[in-house]
MDAnalysis code that builds the backbone (N, CA, C; Angstrom):
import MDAnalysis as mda
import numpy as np

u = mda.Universe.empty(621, n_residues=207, atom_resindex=np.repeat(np.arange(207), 3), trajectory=True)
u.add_TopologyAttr("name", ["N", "CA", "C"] * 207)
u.add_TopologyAttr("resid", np.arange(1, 208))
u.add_TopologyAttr("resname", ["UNK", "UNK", "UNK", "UNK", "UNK", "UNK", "UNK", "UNK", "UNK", "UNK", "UNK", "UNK", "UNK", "UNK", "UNK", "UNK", "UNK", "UNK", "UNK", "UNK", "UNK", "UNK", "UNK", "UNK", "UNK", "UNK", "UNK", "UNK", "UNK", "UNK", "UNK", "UNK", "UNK", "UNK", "UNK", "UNK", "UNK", "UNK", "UNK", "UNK", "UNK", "UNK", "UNK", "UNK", "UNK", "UNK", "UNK", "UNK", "UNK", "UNK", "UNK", "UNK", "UNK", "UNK", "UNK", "UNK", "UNK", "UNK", "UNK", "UNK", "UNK", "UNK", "UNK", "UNK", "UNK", "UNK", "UNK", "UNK", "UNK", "UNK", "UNK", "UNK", "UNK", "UNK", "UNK", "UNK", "UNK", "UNK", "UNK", "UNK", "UNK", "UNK", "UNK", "UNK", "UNK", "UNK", "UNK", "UNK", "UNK", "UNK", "UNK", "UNK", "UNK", "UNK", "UNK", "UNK", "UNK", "UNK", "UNK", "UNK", "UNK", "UNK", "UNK", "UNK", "UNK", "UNK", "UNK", "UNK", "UNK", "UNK", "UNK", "UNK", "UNK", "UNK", "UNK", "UNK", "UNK", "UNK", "UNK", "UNK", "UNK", "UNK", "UNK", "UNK", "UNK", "UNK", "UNK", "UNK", "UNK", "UNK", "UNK", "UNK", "UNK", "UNK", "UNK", "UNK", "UNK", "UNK", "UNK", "UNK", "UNK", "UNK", "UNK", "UNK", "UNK", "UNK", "UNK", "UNK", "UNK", "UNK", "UNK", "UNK", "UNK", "UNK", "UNK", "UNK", "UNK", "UNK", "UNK", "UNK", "UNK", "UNK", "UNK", "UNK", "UNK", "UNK", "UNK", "UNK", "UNK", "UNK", "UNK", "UNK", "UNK", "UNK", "UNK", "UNK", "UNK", "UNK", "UNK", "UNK", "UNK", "UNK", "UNK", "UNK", "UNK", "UNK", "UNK", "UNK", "UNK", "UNK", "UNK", "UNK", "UNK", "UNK", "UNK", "UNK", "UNK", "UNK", "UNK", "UNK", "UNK", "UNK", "UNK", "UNK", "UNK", "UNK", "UNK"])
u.atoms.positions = np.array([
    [0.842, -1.190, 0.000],
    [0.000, 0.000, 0.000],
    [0.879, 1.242, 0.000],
    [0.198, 2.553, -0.683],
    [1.307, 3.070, -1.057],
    [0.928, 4.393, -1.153],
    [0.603, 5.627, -0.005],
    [0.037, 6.726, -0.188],
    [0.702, 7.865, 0.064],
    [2.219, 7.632, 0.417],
    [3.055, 8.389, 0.372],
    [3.923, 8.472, -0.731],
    [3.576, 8.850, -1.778],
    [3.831, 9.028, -3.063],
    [4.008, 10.489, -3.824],
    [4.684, 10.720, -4.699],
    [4.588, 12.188, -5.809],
    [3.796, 12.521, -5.800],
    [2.716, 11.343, -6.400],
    [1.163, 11.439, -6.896],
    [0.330, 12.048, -5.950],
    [0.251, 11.513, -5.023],
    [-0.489, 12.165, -3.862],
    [-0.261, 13.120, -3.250],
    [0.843, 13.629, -3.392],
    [1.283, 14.657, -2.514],
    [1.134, 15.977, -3.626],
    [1.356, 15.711, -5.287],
    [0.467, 16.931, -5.512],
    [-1.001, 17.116, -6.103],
    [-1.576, 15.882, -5.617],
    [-3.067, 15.910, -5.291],
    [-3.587, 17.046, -4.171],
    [-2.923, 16.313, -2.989],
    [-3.171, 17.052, -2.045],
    [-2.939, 18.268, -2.064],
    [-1.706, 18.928, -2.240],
    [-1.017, 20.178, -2.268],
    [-1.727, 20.948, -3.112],
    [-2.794, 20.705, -4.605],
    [-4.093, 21.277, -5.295],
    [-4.397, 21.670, -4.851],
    [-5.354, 20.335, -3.659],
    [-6.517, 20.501, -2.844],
    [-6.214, 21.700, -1.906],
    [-4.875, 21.970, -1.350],
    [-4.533, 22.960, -0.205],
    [-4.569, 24.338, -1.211],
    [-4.080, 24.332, -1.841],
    [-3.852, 25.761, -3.103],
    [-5.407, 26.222, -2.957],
    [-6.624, 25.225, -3.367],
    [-7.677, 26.049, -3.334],
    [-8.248, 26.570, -1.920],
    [-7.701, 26.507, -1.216],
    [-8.304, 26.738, 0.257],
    [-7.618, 28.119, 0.550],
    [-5.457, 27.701, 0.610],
    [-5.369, 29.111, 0.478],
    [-6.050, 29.905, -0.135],
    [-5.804, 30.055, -1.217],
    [-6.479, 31.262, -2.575],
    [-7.765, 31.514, -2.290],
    [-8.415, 30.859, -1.408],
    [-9.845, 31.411, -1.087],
    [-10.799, 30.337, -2.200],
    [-10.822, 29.843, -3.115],
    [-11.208, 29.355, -3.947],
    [-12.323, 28.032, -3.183],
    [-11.816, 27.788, -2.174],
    [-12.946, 26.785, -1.467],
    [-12.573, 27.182, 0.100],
    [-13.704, 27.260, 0.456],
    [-13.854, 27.499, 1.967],
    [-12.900, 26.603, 2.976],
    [-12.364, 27.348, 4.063],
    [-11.530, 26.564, 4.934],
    [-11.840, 25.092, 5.312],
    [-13.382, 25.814, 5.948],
    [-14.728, 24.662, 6.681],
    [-14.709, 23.539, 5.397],
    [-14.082, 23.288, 4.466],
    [-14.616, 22.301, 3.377],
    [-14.536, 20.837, 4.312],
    [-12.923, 20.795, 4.578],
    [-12.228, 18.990, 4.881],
    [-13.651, 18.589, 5.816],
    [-14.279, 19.482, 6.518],
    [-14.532, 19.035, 7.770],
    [-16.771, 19.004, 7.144],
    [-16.913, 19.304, 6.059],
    [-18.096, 19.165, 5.252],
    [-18.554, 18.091, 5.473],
    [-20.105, 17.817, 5.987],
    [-20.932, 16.392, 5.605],
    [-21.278, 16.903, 4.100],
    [-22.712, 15.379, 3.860],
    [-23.121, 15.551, 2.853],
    [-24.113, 17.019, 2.753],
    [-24.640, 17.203, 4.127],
    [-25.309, 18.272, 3.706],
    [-25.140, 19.384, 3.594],
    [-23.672, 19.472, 4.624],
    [-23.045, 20.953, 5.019],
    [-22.844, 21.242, 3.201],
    [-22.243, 21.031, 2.809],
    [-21.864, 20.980, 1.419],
    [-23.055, 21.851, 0.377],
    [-24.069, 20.302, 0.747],
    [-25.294, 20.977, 0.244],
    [-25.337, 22.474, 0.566],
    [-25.378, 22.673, 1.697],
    [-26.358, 23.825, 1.991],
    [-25.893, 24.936, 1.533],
    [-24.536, 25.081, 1.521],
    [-23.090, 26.231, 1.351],
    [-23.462, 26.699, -0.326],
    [-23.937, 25.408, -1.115],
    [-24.193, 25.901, -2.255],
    [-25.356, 26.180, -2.914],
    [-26.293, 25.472, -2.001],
    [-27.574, 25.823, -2.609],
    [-27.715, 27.205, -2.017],
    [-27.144, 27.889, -1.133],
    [-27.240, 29.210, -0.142],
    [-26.628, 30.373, -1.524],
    [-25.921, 29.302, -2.426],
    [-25.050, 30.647, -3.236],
    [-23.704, 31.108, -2.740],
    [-23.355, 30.334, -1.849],
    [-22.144, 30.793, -0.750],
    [-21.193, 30.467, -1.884],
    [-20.881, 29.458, -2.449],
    [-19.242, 28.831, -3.018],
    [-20.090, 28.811, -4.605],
    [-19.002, 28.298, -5.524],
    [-18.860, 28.442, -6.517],
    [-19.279, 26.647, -7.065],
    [-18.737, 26.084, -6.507],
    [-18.411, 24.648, -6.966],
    [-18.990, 23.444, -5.948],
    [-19.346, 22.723, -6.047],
    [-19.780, 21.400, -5.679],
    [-19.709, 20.131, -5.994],
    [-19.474, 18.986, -5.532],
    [-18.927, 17.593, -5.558],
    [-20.382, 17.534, -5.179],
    [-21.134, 16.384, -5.391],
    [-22.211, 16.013, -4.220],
    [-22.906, 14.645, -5.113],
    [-24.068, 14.126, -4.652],
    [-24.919, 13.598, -4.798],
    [-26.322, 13.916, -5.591],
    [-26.516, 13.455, -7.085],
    [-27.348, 13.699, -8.062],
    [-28.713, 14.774, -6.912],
    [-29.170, 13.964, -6.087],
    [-30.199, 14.556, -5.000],
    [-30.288, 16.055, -4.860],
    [-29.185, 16.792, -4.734],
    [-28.902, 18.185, -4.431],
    [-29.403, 18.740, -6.535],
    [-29.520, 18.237, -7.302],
    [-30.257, 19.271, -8.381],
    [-31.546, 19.197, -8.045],
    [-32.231, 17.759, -7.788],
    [-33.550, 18.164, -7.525],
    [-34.186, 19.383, -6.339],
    [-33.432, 19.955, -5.370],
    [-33.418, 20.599, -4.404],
    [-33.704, 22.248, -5.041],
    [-33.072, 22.356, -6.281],
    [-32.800, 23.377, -7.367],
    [-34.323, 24.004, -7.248],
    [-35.487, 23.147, -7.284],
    [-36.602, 23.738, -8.246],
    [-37.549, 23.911, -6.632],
    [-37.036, 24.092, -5.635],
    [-37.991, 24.420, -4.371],
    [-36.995, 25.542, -3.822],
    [-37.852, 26.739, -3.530],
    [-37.478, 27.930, -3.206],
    [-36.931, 27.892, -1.866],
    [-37.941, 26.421, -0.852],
    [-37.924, 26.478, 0.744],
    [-36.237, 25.736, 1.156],
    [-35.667, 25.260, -0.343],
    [-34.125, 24.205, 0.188],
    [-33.233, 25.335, -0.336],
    [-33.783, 26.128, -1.345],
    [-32.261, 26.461, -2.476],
    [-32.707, 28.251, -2.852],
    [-31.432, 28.761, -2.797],
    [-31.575, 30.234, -3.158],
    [-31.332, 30.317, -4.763],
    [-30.684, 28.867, -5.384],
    [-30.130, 29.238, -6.858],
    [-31.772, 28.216, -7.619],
    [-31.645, 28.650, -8.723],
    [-32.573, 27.588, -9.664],
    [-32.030, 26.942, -10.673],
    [-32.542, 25.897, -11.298],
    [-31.830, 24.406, -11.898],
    [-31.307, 25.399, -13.276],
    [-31.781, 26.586, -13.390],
    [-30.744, 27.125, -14.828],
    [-29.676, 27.596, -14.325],
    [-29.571, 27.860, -13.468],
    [-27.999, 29.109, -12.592],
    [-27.121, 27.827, -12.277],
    [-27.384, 26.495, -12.336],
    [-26.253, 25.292, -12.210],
    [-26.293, 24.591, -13.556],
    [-24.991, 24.357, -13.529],
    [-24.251, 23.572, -14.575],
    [-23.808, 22.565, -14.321],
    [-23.835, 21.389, -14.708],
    [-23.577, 19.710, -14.225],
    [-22.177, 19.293, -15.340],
    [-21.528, 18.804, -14.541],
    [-20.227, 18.504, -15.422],
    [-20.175, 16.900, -14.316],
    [-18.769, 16.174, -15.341],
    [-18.127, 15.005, -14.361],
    [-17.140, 15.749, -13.800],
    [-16.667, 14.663, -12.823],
    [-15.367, 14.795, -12.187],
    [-14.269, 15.388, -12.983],
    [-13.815, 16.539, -12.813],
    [-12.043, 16.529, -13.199],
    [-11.403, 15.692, -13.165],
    [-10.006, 14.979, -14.418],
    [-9.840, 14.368, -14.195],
    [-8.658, 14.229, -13.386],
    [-7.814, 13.387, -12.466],
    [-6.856, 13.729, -11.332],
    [-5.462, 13.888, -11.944],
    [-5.056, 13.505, -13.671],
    [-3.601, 13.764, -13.762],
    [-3.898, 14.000, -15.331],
    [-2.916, 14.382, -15.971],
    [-2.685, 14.265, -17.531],
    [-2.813, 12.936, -18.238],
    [-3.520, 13.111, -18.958],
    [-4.142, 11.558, -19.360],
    [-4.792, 10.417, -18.792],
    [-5.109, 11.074, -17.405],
    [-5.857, 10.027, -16.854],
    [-7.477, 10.561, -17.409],
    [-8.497, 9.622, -17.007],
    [-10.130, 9.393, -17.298],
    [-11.270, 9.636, -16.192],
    [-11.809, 10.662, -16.004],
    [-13.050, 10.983, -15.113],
    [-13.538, 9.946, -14.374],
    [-13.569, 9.521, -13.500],
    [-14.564, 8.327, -12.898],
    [-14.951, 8.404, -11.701],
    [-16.343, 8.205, -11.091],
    [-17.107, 8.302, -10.177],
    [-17.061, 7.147, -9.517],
    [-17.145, 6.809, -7.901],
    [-17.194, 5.643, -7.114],
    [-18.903, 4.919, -7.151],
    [-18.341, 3.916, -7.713],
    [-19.635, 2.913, -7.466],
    [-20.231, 2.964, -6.235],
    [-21.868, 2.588, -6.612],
    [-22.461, 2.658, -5.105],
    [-23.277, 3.961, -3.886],
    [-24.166, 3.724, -3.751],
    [-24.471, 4.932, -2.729],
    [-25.752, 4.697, -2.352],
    [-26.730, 4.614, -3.000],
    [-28.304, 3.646, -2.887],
    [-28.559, 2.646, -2.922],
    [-27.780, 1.800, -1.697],
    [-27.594, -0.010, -1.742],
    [-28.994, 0.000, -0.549],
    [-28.945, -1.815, -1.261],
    [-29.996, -2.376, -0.353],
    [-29.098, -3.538, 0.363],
    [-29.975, -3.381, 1.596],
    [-28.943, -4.382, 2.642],
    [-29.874, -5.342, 3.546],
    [-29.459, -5.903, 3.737],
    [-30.450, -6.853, 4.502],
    [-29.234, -7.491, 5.564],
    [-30.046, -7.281, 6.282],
    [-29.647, -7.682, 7.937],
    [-29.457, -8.911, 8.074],
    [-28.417, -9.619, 8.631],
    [-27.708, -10.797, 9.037],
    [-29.000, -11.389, 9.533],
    [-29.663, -10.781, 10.769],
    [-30.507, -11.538, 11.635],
    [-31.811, -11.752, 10.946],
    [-31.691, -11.259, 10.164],
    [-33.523, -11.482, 8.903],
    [-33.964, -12.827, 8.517],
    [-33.330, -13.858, 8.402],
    [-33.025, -14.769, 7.730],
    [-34.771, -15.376, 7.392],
    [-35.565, -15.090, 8.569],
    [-36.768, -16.088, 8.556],
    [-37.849, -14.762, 7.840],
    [-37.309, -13.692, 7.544],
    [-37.836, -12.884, 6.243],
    [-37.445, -12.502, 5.228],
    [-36.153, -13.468, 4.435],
    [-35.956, -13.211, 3.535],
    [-36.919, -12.930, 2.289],
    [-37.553, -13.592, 2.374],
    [-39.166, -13.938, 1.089],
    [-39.299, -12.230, 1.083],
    [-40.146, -11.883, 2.170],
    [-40.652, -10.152, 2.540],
    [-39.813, -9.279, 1.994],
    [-38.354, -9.279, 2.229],
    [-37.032, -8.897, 1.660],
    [-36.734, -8.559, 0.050],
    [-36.694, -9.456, 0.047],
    [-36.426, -9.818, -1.771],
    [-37.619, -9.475, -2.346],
    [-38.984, -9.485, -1.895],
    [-40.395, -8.842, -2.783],
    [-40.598, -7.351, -2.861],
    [-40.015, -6.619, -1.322],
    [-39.506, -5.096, -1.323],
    [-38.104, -4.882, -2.548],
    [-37.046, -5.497, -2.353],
    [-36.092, -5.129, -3.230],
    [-36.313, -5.037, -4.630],
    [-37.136, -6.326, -4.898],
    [-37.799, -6.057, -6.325],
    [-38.907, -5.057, -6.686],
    [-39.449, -4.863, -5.989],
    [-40.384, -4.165, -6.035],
    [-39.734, -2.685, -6.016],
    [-38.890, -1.948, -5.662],
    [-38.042, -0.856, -5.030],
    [-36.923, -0.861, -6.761],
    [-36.835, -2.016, -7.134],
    [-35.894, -1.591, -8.405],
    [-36.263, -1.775, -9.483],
    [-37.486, -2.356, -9.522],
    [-38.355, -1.981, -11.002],
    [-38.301, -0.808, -11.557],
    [-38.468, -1.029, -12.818],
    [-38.672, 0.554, -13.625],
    [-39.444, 1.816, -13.280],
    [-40.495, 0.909, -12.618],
    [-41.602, 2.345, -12.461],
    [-41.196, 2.566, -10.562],
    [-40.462, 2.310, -10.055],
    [-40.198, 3.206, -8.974],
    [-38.819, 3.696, -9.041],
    [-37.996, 3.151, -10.274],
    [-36.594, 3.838, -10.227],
    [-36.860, 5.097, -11.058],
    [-37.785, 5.097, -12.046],
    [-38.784, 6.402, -12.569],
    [-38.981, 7.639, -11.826],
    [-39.663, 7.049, -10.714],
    [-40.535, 7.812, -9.939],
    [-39.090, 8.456, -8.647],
    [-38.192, 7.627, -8.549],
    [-37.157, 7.995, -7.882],
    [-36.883, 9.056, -8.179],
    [-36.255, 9.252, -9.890],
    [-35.543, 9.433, -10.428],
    [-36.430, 11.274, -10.759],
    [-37.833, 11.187, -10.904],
    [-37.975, 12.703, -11.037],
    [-38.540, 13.159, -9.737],
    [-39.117, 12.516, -8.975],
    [-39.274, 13.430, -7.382],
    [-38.298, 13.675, -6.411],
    [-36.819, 12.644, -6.966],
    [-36.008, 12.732, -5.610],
    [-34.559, 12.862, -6.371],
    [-34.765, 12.856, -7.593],
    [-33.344, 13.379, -8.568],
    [-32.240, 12.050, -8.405],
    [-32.561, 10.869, -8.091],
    [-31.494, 10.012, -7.611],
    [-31.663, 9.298, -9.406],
    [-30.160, 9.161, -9.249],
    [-30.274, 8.191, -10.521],
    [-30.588, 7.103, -10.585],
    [-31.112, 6.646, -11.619],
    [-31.617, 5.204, -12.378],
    [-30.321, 4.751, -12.014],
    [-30.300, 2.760, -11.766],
    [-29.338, 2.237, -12.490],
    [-30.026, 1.296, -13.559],
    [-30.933, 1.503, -14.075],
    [-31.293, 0.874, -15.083],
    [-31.026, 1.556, -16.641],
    [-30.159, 0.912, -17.536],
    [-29.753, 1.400, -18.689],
    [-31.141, 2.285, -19.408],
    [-32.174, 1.219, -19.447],
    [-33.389, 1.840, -20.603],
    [-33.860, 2.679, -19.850],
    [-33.741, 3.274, -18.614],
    [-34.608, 4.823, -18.376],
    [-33.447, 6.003, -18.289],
    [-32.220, 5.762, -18.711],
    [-31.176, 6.727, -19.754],
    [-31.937, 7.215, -21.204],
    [-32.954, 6.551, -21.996],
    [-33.424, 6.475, -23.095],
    [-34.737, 6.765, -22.645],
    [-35.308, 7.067, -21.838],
    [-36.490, 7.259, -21.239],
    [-37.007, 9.177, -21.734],
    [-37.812, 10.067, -22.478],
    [-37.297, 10.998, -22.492],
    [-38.228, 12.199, -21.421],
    [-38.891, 10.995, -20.819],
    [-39.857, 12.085, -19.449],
    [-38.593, 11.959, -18.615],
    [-37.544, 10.991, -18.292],
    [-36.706, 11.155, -17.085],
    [-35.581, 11.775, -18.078],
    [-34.939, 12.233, -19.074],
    [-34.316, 13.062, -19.156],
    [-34.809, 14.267, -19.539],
    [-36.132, 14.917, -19.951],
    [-36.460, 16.634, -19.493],
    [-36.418, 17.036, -17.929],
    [-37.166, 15.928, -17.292],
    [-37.379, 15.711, -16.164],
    [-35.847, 16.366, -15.044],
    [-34.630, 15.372, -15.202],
    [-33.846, 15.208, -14.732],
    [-32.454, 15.547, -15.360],
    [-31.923, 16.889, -15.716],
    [-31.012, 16.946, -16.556],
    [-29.921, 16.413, -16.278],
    [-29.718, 15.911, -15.124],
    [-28.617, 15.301, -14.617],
    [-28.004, 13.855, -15.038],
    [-29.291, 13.705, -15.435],
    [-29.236, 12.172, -16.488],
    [-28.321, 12.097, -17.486],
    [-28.767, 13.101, -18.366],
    [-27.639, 12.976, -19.477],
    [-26.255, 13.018, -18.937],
    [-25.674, 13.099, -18.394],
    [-24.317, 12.872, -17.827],
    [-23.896, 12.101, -16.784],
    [-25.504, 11.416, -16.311],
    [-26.059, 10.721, -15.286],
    [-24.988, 8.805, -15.832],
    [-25.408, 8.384, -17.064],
    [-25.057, 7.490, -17.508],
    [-23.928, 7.344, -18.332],
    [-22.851, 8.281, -18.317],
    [-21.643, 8.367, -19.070],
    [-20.668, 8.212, -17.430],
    [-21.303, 8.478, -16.287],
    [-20.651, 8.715, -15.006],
    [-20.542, 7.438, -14.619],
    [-21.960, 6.829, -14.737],
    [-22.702, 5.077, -14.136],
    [-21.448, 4.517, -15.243],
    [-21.416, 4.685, -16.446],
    [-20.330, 3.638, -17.318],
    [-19.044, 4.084, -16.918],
    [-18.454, 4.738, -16.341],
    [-17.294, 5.116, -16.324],
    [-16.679, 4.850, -14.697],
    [-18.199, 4.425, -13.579],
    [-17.445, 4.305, -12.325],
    [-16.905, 3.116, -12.157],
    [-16.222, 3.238, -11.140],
    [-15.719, 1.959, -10.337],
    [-15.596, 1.944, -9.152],
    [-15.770, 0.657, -8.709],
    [-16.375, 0.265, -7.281],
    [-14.607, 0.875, -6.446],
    [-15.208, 0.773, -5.292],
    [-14.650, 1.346, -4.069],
    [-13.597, 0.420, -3.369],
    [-12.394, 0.654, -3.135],
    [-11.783, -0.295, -2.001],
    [-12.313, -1.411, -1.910],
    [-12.235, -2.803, -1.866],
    [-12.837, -3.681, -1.098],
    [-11.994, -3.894, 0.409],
    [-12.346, -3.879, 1.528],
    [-11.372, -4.335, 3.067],
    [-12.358, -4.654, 3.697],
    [-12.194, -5.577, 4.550],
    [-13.573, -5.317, 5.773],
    [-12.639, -4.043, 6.847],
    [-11.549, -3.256, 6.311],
    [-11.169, -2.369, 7.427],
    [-11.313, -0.850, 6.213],
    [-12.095, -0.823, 5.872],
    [-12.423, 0.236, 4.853],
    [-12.400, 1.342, 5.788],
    [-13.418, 1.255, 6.856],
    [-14.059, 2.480, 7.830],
    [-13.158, 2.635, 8.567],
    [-12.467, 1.828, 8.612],
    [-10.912, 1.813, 9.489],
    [-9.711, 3.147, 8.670],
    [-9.980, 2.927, 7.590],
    [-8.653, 3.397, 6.604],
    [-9.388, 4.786, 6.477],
    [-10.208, 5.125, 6.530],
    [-11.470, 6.267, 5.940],
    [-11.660, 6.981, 7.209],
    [-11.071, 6.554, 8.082],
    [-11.307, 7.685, 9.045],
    [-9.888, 8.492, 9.251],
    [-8.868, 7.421, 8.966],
    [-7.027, 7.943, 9.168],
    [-6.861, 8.659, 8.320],
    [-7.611, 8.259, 6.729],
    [-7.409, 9.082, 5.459],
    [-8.129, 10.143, 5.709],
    [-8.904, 10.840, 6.391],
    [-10.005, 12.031, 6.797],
    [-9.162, 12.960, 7.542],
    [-9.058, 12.327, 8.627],
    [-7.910, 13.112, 9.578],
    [-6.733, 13.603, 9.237],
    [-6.057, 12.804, 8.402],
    [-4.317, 13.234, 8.060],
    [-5.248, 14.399, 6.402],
    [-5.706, 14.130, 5.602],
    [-6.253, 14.886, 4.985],
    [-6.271, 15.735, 5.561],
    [-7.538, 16.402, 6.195],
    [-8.018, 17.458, 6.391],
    [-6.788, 18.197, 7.387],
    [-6.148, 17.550, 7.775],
    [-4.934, 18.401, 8.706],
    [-4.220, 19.060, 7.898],
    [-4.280, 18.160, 6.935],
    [-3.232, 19.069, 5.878],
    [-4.224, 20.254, 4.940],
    [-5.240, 19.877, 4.808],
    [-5.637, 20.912, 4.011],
    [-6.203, 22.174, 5.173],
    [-6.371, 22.229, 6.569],
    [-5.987, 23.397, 7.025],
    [-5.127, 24.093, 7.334],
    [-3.784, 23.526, 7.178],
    [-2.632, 24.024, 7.456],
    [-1.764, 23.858, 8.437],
    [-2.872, 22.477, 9.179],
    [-2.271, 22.092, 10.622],
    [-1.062, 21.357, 10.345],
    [-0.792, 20.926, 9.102],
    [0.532, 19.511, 8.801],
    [0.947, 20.053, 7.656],
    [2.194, 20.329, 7.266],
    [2.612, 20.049, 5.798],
    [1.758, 19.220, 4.730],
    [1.764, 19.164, 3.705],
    [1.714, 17.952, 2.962],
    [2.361, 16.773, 3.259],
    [3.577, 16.754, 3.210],
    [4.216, 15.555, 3.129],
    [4.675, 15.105, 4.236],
    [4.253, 15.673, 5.218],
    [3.997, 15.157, 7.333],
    [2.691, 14.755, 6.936],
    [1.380, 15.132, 6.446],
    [0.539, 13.919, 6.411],
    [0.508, 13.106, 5.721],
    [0.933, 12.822, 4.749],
    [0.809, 11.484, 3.794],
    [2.065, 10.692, 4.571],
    [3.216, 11.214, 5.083],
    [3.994, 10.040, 5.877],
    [3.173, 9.421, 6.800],
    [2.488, 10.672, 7.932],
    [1.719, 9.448, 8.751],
    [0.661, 8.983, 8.327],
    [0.495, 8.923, 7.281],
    [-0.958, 8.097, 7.217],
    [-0.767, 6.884, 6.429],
    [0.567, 7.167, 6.058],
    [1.609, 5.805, 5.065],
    [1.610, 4.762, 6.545],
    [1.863, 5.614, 7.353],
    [2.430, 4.755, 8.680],
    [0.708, 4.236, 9.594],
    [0.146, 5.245, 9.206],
    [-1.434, 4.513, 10.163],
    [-1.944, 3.494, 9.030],
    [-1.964, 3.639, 7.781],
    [-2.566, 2.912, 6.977],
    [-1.829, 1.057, 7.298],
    [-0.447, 1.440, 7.255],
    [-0.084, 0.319, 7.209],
    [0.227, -0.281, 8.911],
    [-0.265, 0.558, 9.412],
    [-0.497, -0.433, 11.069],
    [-1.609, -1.234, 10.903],
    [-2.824, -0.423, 10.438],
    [-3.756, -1.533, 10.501],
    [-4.047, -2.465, 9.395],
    [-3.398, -2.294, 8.171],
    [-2.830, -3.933, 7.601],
    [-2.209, -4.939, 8.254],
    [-1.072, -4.617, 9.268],
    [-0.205, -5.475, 9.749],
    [-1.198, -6.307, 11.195],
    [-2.024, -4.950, 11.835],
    [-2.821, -5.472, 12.759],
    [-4.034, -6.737, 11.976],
    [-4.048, -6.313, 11.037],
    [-5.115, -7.288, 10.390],
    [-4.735, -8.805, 10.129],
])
């Protein structure tokens, strides 16, 4: 494992450039999903990362000060010269509980029922979440509906799934902390990616 690297260190050192320069708020590292939200639907910042959910928010006066024409939907930047845009798999999973076992039947008739066409539809223009079903990309009430679509399914073909560890939440909290230290100015760059070279790989070895 390997996060004390060139690569990362002028990832990071970007990420710090826009904070100096004013270009993204100090408060960012330390952002939930909604703080985020709110900073931009308020009109406060310029730019946003988020979750398809926050355009539908666009067209109600009581969530959002901007409206769905004053935003522009793009992909990800991509992270180096010649590298390719790609979004992390995953975010609207269904899960079923270890201890369920004697309702699986009940289970599996909700899940199906929950990913059919006509409620990933109905998802898809009251709550702005994307389809993962290919044919309602081609659908053209969910793309007037949802402009987010059209770039909705070039994002879905282009992601890829996440880490696999069962110590994911483990690594995601060391990677948060040594991050965000550095992007307030509490650590160098390259004092946090050493220790987090060094926390990352304690809890491999503990594993």
């Amino acid at each position: 494992m390997v996060i004390d690297s060139p690569e990362a260190a002028e990832g990071l050192s970007l990420r710090r450039s826009m904070i100096v320069e004013k270009i993204a708020p100090r408060a960012t590292g330390d952002y939930t999903t909604q703080d985020s939200q709110a900073v931009f639907t308020n009109g406060d910042v310029v730019f946003m990362r988020n979750w398809p959910f926050v355009y539908g928010l666009l067209s109600d006066p009581e969530s959002s000060q901007l409206r769905p024409e004053q935003v522009g939907i793009s992909q990800l930047p991509v992270a180096g010269q010649g590298d390719e845009s790609f979004s992390g798999l995953g975010g609207w999973n269904f899960m079923v509980n270890a201890g369920s076992e004697d309702r699986l039947d009940e289970i599996w008739t909700f899940i199906e029922f929950m990913s059919a066409p006509e409620q990933q539809k109905t998802f898809a223009l009251e709550s702005a979440r994307l389809p993962t079903l290919r044919s309602l990309y081609e659908d053209s009430e969910v793309l007037d509906g949802l402009p987010v679509a059209n770039l909705g399914r070039e994002a879905l073909e282009s992601a890829r799934p996440r880490p696999v560890s069962p110590y994911y939440s483990d690594m995601s909290l060391v990677m948060a902390e040594q991050f965000n230290a550095s992007l307030k100015g509490d650590k160098p760059v390259e004092e946090a990616l050493g220790d987090l070279q060094t926390e990352l790989q304690n809890i491999v070895d503990q594993a």
